[in-house]
ZAPAMAR-708818 format. One line per field, with one value per residue: residue number from 1; residue in one letter; x, y, z of N, C-alpha, C in turn. Coordinates in pm, whole numbers, padded with zeros to 5 digits, always signed. Layout:
BEGIN
num	c(NUM | ...)
residu	c(a | ...)
nxx	c(X | ...)
nyy	c(Y | ...)
nzz	c(Z | ...)
caxx	c(X | ...)
cayy	c(Y | ...)
cazz	c(Z | ...)
cxx	c(X | ...)
cyy	c(Y | ...)
czz	c(Z | ...)
END
This chain:
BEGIN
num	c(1 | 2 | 3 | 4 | 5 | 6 | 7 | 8 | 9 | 10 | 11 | 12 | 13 | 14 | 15 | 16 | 17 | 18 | 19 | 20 | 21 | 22 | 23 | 24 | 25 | 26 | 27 | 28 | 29 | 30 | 31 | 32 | 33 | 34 | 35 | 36 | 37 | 38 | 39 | 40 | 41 | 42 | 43 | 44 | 45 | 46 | 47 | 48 | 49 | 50 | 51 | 52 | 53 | 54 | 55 | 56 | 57 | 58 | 59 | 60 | 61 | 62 | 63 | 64 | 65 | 66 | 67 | 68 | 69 | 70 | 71 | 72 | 73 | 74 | 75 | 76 | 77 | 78 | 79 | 80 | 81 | 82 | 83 | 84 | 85 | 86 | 87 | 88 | 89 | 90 | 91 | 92 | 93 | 94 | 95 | 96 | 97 | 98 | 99 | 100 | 101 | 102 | 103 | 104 | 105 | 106 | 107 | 108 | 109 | 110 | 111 | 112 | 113 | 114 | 115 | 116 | 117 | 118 | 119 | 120 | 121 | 122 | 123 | 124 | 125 | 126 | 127 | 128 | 129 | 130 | 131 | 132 | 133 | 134 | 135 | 136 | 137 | 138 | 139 | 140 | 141 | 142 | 143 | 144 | 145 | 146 | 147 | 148 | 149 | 150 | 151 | 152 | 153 | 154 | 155 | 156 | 157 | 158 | 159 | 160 | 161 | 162 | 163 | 164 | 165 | 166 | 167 | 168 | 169 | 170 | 171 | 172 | 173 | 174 | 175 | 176 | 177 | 178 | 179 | 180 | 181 | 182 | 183 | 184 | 185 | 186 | 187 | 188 | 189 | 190 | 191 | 192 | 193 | 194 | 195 | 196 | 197 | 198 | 199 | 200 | 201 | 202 | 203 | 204 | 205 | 206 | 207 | 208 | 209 | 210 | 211 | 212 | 213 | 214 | 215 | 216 | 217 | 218 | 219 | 220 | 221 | 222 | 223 | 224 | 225 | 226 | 227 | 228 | 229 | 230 | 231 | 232 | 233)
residu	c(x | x | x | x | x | x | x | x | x | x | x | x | x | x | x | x | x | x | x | x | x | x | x | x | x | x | x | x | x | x | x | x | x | x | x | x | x | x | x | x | x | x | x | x | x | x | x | x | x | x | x | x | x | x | x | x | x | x | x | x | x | x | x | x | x | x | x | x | x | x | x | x | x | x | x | x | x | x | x | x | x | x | x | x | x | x | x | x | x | x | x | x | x | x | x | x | x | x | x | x | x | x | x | x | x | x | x | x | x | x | x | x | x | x | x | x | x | x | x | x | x | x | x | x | x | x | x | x | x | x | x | x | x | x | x | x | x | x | x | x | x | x | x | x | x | x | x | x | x | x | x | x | x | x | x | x | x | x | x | x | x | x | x | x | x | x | x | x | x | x | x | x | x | x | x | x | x | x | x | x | x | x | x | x | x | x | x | x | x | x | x | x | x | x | x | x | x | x | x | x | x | x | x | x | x | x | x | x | x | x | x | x | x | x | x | x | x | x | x | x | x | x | x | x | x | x | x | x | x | x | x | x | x)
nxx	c(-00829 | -00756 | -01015 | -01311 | -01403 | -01213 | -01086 | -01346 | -01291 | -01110 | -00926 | -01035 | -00773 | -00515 | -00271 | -00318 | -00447 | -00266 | -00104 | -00238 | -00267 | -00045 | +00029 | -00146 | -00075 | +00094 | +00013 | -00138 | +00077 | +00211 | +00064 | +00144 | +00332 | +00567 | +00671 | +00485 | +00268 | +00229 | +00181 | -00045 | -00189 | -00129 | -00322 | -00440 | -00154 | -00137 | -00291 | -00293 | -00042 | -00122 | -00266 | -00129 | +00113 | -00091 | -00123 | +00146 | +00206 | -00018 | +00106 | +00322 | +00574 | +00764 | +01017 | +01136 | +01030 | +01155 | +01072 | +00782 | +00896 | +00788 | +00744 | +00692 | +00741 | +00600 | +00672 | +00914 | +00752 | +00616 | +00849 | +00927 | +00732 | +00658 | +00928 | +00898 | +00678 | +00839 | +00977 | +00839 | +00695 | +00826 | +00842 | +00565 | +00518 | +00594 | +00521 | +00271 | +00265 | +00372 | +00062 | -00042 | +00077 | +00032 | -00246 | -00277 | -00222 | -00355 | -00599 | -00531 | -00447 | -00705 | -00841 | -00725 | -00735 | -01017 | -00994 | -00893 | -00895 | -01014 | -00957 | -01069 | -01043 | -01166 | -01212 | -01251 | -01500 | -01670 | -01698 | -01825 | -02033 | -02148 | -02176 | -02344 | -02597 | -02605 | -02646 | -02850 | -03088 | -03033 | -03105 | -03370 | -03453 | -03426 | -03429 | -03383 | -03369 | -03575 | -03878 | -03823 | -03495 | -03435 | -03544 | -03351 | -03142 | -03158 | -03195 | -02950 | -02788 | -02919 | -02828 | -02572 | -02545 | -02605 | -02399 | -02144 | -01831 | -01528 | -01334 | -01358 | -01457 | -01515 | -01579 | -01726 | -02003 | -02004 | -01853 | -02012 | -02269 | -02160 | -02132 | -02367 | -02517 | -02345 | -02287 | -02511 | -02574 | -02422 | -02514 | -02689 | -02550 | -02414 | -02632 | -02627 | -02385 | -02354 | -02453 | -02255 | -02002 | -02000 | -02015 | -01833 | -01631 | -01698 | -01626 | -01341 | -01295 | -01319 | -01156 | -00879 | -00844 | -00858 | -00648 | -00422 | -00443 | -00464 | -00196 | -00136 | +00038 | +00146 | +00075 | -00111 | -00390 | -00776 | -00957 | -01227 | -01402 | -01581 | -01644 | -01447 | -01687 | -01826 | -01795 | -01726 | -01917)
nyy	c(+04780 | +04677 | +04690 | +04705 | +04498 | +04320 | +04278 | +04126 | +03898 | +03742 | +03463 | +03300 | +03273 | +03451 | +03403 | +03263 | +03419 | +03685 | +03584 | +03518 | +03815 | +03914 | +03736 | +03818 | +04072 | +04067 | +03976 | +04124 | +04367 | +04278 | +04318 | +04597 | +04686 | +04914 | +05227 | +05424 | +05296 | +05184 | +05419 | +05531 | +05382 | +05401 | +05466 | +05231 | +05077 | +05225 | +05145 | +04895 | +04940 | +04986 | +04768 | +04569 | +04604 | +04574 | +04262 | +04220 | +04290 | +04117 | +03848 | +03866 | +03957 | +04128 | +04163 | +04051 | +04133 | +04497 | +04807 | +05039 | +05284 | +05575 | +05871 | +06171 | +06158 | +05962 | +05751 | +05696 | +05570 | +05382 | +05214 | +05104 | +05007 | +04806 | +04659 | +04624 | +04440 | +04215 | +04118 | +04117 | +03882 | +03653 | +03601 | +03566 | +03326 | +03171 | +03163 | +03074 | +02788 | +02701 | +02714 | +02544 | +02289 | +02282 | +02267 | +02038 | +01880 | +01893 | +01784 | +01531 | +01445 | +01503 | +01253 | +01012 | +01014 | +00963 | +00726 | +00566 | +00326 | +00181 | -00010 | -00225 | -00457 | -00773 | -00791 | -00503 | -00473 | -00617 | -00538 | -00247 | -00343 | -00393 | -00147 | -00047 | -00149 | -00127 | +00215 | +00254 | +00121 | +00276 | +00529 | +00546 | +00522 | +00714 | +01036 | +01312 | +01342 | +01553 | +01404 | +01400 | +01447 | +01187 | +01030 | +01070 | +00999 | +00726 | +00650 | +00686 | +00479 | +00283 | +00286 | +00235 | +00038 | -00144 | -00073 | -00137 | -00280 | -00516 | -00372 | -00025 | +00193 | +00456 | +00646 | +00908 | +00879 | +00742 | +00978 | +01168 | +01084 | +01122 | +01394 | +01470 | +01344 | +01375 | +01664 | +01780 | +01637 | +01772 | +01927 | +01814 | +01690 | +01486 | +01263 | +01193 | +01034 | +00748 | +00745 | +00904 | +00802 | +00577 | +00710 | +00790 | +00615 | +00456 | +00653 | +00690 | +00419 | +00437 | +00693 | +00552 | +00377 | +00542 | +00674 | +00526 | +00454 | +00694 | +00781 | +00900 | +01041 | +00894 | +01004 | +01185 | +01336 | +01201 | +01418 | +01453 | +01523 | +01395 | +01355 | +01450 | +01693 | +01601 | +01560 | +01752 | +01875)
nzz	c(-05940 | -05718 | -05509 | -05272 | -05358 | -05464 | -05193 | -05086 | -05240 | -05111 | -04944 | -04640 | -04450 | -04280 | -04395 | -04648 | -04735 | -04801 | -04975 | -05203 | -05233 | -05318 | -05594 | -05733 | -05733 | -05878 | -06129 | -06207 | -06233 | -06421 | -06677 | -06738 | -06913 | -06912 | -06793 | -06846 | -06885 | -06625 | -06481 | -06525 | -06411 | -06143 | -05917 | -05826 | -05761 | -05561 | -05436 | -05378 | -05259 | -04990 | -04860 | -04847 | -04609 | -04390 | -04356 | -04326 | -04051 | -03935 | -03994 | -03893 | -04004 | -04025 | -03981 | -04228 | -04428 | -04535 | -04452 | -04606 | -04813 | -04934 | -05173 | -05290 | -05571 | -05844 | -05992 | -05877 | -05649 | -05805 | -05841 | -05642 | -05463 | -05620 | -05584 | -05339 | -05274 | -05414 | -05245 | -05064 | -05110 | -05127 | -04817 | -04772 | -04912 | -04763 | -04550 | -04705 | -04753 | -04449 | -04369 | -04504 | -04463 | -04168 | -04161 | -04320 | -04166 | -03899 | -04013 | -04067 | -03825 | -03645 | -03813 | -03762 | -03490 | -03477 | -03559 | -03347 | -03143 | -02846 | -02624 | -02321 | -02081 | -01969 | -01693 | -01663 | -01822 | -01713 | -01451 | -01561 | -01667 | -01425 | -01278 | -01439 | -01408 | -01155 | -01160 | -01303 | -01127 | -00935 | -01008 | -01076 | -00839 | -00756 | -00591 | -00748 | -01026 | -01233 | -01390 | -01696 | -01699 | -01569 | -01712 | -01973 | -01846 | -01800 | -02021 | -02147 | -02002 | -02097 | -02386 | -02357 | -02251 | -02472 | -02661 | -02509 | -02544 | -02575 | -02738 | -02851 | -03064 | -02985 | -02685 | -02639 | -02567 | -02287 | -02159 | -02208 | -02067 | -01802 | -01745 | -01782 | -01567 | -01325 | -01201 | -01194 | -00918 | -00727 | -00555 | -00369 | -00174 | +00102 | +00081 | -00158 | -00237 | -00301 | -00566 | -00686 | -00632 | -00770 | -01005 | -01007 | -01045 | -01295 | -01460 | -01386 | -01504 | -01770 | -01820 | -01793 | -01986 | -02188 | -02170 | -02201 | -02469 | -02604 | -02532 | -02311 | -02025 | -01732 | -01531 | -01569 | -01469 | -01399 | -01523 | -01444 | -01154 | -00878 | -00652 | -00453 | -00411 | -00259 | -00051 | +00061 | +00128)
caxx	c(-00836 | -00730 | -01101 | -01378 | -01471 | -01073 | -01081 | -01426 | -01272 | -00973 | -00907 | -01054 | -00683 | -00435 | -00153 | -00402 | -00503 | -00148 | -00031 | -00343 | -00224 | +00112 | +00001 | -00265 | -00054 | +00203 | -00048 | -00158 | +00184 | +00257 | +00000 | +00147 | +00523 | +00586 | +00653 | +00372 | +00143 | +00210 | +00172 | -00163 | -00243 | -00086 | -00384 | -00422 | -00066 | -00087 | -00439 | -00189 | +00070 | -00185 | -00292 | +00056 | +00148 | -00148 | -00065 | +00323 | +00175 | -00067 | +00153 | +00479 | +00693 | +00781 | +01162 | +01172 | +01017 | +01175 | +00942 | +00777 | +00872 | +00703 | +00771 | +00628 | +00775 | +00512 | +00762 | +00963 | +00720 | +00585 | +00921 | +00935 | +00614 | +00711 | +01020 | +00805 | +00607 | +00885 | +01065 | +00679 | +00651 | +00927 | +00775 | +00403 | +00514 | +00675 | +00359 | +00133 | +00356 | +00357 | -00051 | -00122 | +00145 | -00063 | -00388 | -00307 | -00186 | -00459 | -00667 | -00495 | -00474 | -00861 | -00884 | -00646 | -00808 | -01137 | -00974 | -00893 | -00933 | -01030 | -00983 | -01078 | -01019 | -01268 | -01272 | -01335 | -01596 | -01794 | -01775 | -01858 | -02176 | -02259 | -02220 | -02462 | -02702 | -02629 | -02649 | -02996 | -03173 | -03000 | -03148 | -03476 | -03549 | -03385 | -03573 | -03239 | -03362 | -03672 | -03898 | -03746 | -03358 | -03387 | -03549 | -03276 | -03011 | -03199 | -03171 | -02798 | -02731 | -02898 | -02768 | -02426 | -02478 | -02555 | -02227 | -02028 | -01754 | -01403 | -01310 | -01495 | -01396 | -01577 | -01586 | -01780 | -02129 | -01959 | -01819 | -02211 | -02340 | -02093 | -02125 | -02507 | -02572 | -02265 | -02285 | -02646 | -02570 | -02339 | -02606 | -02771 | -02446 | -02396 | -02742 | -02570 | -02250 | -02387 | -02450 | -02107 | -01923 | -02064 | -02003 | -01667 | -01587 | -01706 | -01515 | -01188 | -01256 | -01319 | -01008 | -00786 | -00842 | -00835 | -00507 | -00318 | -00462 | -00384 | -00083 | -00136 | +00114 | +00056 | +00018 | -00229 | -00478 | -00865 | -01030 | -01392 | -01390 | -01714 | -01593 | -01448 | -01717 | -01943 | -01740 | -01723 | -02112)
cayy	c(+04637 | +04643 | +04752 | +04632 | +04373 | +04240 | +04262 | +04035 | +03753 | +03722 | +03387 | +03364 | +03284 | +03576 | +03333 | +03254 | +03596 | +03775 | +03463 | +03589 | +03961 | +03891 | +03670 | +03885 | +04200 | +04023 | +03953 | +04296 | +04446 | +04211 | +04370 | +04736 | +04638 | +05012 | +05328 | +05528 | +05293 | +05159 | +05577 | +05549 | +05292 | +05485 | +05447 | +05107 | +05049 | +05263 | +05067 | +04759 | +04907 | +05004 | +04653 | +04484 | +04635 | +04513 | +04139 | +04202 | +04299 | +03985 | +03753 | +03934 | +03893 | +04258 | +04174 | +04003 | +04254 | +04631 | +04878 | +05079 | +05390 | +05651 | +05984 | +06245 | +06098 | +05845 | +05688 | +05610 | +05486 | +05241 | +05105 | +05093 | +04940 | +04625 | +04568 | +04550 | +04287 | +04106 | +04101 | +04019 | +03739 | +03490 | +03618 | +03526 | +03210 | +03073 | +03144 | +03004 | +02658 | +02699 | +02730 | +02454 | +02208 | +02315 | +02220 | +01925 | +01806 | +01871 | +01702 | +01362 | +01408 | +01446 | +01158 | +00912 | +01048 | +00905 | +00593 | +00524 | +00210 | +00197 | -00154 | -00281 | -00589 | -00867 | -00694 | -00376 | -00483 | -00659 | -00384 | -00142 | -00342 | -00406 | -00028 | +00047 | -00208 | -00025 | +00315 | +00216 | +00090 | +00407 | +00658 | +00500 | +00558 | +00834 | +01185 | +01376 | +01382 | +01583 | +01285 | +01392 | +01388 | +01070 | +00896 | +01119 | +00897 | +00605 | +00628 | +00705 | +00395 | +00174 | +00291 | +00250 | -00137 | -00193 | -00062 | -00204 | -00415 | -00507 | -00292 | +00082 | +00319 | +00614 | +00686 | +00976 | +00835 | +00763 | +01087 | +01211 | +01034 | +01110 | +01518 | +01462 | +01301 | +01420 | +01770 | +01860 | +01576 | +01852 | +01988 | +01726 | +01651 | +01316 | +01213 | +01161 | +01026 | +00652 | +00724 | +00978 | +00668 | +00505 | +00758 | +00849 | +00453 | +00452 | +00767 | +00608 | +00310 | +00505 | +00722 | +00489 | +00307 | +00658 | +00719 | +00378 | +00425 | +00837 | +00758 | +00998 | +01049 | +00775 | +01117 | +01245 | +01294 | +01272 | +01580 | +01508 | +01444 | +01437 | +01280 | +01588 | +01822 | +01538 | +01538 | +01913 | +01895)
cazz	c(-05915 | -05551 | -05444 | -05194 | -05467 | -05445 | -05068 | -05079 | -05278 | -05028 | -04868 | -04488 | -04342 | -04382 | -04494 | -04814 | -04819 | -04862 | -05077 | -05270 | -05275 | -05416 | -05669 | -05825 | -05802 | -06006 | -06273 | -06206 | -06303 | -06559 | -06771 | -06795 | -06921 | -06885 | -06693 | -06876 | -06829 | -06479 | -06398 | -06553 | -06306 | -05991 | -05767 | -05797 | -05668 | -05369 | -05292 | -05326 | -05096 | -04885 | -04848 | -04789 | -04443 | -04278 | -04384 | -04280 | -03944 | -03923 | -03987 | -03790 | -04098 | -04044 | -03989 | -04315 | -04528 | -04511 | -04444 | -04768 | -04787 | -05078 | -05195 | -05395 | -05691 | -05904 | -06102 | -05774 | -05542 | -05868 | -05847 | -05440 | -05430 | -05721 | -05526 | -05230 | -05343 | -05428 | -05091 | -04924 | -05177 | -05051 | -04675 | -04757 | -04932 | -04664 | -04440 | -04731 | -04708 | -04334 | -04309 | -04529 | -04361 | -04042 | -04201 | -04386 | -04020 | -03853 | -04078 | -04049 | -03664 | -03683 | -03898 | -03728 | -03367 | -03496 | -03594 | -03266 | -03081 | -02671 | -02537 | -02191 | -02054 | -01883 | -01589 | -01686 | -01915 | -01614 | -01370 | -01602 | -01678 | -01288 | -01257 | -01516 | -01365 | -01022 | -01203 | -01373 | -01021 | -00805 | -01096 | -01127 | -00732 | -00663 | -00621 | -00708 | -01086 | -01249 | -01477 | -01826 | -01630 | -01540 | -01840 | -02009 | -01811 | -01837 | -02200 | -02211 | -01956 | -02195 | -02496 | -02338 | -02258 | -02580 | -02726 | -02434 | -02607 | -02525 | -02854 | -02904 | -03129 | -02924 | -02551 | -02599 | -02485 | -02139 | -02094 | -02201 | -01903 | -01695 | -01798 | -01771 | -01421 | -01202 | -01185 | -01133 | -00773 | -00615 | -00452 | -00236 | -00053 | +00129 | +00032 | -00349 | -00262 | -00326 | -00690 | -00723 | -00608 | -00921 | -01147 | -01017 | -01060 | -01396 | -01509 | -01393 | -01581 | -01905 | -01850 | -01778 | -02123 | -02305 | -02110 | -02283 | -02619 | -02645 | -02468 | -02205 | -01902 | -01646 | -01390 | -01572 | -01329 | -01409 | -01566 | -01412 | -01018 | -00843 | -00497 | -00333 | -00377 | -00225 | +00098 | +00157 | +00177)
cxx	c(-00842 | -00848 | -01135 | -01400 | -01373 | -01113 | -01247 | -01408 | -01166 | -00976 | -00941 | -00915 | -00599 | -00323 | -00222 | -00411 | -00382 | -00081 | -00106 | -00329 | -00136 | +00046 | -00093 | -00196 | +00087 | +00168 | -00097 | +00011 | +00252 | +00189 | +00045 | +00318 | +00614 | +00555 | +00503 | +00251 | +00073 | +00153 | +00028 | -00277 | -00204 | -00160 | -00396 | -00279 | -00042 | -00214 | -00363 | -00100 | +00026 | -00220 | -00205 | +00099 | +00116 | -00144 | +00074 | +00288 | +00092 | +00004 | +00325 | +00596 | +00782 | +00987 | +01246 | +01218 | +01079 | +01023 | +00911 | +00766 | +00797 | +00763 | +00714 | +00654 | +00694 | +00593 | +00842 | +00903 | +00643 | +00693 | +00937 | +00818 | +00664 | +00792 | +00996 | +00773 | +00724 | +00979 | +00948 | +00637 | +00705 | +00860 | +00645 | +00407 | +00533 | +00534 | +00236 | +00166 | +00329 | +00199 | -00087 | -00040 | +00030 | -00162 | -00438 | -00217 | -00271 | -00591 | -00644 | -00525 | -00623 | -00887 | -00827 | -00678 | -00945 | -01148 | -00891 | -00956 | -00939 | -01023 | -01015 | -01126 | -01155 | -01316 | -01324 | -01472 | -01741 | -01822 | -01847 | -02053 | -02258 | -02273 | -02343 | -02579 | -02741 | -02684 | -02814 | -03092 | -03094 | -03093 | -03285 | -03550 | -03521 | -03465 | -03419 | -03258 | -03491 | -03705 | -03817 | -03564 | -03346 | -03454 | -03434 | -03155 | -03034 | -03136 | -03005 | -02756 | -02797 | -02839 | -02564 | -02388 | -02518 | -02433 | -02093 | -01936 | -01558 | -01326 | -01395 | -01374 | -01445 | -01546 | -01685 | -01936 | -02111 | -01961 | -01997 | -02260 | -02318 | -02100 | -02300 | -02569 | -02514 | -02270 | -02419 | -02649 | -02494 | -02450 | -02714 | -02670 | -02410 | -02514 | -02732 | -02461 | -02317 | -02389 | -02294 | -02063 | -01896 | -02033 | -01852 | -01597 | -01580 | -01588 | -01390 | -01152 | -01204 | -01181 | -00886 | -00764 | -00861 | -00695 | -00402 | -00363 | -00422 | -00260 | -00035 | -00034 | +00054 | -00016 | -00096 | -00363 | -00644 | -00939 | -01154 | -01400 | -01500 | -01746 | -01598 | -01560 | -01842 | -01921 | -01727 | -01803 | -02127)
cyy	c(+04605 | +04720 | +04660 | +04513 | +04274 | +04191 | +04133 | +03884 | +03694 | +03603 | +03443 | +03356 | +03356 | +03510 | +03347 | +03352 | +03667 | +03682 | +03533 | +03679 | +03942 | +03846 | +03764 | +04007 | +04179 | +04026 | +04115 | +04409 | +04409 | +04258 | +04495 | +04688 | +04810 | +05081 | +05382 | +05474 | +05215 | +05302 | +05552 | +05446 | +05306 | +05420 | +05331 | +05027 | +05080 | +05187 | +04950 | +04793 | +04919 | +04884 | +04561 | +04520 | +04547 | +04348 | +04155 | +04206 | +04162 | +03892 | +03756 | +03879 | +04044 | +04248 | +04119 | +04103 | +04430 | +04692 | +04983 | +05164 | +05490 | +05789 | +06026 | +06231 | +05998 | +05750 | +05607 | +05545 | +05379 | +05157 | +05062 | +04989 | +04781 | +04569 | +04535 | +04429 | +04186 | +04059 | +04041 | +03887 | +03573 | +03471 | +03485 | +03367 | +03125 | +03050 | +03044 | +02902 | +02644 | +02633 | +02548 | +02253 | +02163 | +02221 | +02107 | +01813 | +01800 | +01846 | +01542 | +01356 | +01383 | +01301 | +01055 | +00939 | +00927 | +00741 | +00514 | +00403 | +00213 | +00084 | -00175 | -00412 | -00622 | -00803 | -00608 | -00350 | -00503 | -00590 | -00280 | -00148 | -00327 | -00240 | -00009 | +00004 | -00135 | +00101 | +00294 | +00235 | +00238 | +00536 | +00616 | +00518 | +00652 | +00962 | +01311 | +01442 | +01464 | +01464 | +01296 | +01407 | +01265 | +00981 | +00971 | +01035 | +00760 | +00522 | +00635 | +00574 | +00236 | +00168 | +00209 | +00091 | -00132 | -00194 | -00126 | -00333 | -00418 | -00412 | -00203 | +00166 | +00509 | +00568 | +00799 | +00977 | +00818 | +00862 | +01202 | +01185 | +01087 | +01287 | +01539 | +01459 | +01380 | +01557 | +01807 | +01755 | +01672 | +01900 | +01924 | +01639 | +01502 | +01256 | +01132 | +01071 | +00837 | +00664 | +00801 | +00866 | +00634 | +00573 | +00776 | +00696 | +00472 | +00539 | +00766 | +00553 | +00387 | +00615 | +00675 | +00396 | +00428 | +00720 | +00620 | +00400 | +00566 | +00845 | +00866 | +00990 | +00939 | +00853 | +01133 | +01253 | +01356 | +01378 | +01605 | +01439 | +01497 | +01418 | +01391 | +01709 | +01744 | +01555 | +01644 | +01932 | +01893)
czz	c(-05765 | -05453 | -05360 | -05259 | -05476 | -05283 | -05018 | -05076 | -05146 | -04933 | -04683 | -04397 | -04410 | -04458 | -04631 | -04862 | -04866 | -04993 | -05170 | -05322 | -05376 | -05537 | -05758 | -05820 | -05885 | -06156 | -06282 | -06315 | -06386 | -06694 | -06822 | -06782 | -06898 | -06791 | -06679 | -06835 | -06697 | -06424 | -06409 | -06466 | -06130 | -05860 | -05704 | -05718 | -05593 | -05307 | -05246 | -05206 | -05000 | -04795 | -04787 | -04643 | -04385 | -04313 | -04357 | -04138 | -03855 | -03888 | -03949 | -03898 | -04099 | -04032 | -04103 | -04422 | -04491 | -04531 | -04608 | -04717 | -04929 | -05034 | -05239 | -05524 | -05744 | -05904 | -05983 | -05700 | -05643 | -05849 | -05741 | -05417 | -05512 | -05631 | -05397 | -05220 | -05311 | -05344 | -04997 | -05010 | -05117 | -04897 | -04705 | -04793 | -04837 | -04538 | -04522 | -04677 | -04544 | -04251 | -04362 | -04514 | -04221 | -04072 | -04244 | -04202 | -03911 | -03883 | -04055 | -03909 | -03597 | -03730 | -03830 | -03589 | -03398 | -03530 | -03468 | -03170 | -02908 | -02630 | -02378 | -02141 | -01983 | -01784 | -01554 | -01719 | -01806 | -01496 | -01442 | -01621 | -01525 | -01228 | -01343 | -01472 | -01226 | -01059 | -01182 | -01240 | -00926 | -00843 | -01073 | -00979 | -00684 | -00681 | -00632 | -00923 | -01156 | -01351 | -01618 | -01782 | -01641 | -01647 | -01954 | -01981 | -01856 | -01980 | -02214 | -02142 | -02072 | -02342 | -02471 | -02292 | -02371 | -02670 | -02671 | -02499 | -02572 | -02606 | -02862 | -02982 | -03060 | -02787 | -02513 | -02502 | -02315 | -02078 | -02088 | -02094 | -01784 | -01632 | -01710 | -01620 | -01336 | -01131 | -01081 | -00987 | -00678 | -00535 | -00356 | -00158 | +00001 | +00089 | -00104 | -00377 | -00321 | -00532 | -00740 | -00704 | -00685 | -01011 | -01153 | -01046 | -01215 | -01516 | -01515 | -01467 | -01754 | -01913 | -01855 | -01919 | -02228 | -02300 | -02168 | -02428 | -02633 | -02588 | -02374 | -02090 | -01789 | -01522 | -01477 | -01505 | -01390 | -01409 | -01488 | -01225 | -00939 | -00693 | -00393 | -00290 | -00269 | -00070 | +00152 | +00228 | +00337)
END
C-alpha cells in the first residue's frame, strides 16, 4: 500500500501529508485484526515506518515522538511500528490543526486586505491631480523616455485621473507609475530631478494614506525614494 502510487496521492503541505499517513495506516492496520496476518503484511509496515521519520523531521516534532527503533524480530517491530503511529498521530494532528488555522488566516487577511479602503482628503485629491497634469506635460516633452515608455506613462497617468476619488479601494495603479517612470530617471542626473520631485511628491501622498488605513507606524519611512540618488548625480 505504502508505494510510489501512495506517495503520489499525498497532500502538497507536509502537515496534510503526515495527517494523511497516519490516517490511512490506521485503516491500513485495521484491516489485519491479527498477528498472522499483520506478518503477512510485514513489508508494507516497514515502507510505513520508513515514511514516518521523514515527516517527524519536517515538521521538528522529533521531541514529541520517540524515536523507532526495530529488531530482527517481525512480530516486535509490527507492534513498535503501531505504537509509533500512535504517538506521531496526536504530533501530526496538532500540526494538521496548526496548518489549517494558518491557512484559514491567511485567507481572510487576503480577503479583508482587498477590502480595504484608502481615503484622501481635498487637498490631497487636488495636488495629486495638478501633479498628474504636471507629470503628463513634463513626460510628453521630455527626451528621457523611448516613444512606447512614454505613451506607456501617458496611459497609466490617465488611467489614474480617472480613478482619482476621495475613496479607492486600490493604490496599486500609483505605485505602477511610480515603479514604471522613477527608476529608469536615475541615470540622467540633475537633468531629471524636475520630474523626480513629482514623483517623489506623489509617492508621499499615496503612502501616507496607505500608512493610516494599514495602520502602519507613523516612522515608517517610505519604501520608494528617488530624491537621493538624483542628488549624488
Amino acid at each position: 500500500m505504502f508505494d510510489e502510487e501512495f506517495y503520489s496521492g499525498l497532500p502538497d503541505d507536509p502537515a496534510s501529508a503526515a495527517f494523511y499517513l497516519v490516517t490511512q495506516f490506521v485503516k491500513f492496520n485495521d484491516n489485519f485484526p491479527n498477528n498472522t496476518e499483520r506478518l503477512k503484511q510485514y513489508e508494507s509496515y516497514i515502507n510505513a515506518a520508513g515514511i514516518c521519520p521523514a515527516f517527524i523531521e519536517i515538521l521538528e516534532v522529533s521531541k514529541i515522538v520517540p524515536q523507532l527503533t526495530l529488531t530482527s524480530s517481525h512480530s516486535e517491530n509490527i507492534k513498535t511500528i503501531v505504537e509509533f503511529f500512535a504517538n506521531a498521530s496526536k504530533a501530526f494532528s496538532e500540526k494538521k490543526i496548526n496548518f489549517l488555522s494558518n491557512h484559514a488566516r491567511d485567507i481572510l487577511t487576503k480577503k479583508f486586505e482587498s477590502l480595504m479602503i484608502y481615503k484622501f482628503t481635498e487637498g490631497d485629491i487636488k495636488r495629486i491631480q495638478e501633479l498628474i497634469n504636471e507629470l503628463r506635460e513634463k513626460i510628453s516633452e521630455s527626451d528621457f523616455f523611448s516613444d512606447n515608455h512614454k505613451s506607456r506613462l501617458l496611459k497609466r497617468l490617465e488611467e489614474l485621473q480617472k480613478e482619482l476619488h476621495k475613496k479607492m479601494s486600490s493604490v496599486d495603479k500609483f505605485w505602477g507609475f511610480v515603479m514604471d517612470a522613477g527608476p529608469v530617471l536615475g541615470k540622467f542626473g540633475k537633468d531629471a530631478k524636475p520630474l523626480f520631485d513629482r514623483i517623489n511628491e506623489l509617492a508621499e501622498i499615496i503612502f501616507r494614506a496607505q500608512s493610516v488605513t494599514q495602520e502602519l507606524p507613523s516612522s515608517t519611512p517610505l519604501p520608494l525614494l528617488f530624491h537621493d540618488k538624483i542628488e549624488e548625480k
